[in-house]
C-alpha positions in Angstrom: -3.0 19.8 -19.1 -2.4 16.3 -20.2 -3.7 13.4 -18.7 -1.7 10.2 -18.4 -2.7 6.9 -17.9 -0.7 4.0 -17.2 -2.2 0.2 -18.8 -5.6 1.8 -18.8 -5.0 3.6 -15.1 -4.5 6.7 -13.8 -3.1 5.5 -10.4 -1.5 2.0 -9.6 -2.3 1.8 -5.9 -6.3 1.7 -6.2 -6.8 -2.0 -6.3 -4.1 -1.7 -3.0 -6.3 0.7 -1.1 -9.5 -1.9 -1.7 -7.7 -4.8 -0.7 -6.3 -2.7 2.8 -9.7 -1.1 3.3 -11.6 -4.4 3.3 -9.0 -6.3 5.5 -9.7 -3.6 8.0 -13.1 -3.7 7.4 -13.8 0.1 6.4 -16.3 1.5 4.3 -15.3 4.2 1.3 -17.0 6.5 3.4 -15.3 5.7 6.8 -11.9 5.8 4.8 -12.7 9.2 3.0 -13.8 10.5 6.9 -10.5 9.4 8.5 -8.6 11.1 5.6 -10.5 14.0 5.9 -9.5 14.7 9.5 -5.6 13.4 8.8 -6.2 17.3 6.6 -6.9 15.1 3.4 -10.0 16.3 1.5 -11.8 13.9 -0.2 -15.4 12.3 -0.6 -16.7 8.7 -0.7 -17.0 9.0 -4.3 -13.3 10.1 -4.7 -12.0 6.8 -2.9 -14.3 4.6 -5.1 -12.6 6.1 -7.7 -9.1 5.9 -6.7 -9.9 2.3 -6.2 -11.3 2.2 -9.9 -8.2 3.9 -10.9 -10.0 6.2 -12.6 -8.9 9.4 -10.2 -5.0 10.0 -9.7 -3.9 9.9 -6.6 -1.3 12.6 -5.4 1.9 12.0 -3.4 0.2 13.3 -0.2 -2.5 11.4 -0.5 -0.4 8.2 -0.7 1.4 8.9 2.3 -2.0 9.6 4.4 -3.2 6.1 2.8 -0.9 3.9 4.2 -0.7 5.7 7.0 -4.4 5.4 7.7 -4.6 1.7 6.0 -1.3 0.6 8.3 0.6 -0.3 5.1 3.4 0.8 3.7 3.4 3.3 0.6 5.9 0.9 -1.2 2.8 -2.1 -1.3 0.3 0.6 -2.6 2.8 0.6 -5.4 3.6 -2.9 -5.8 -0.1 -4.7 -6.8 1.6 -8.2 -8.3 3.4 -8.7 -4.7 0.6 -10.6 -3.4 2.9 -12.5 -0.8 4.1 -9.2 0.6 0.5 -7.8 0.8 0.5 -10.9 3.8 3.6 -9.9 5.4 2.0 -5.9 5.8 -1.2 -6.5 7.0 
């Protein structure tokens, strides 16, 4: 299998799910334990990855992301909007 990057990346949303996750003042491993029970399985050490970009981050996941961050998907993908990251949360 090949693995992509994109500018260095392997997801674009990780700096996204930090900046949500710390507005609603939620540690990796609180975030990991509410996407574990939204059927989402994943460790502490996977989101501090995602938010590293260093882990890619499938289309399921994403949707269970906003969901449990209260964002939408679209500003996970969007990290230079910083005026519409205001308007979400």
């Amino acid at each position: 299998m090949k693995i992509y990057d994109y500018n260095g990346k392997k997801n674009i949303c990780g700096e996204r799910v930090r900046q949500a996750r710390q507005k609603r003042r939620m540690s990796q491993s609180d975030l990991a334990a509410r996407l574990q029970i939204a059927g989402v399985i994943v460790e502490r050490d996977s989101v501090s990855r995602i938010e590293a970009g260093t882990r890619f981050v499938a289309d399921y996941e994403l949707k269970a992301l906003a969901e449990i961050l209260k964002v939408n998907i679209l500003w996970l993908l969007s990290p230079d909007d910083e005026e519409e990251f205001r308007r979400t949360l």
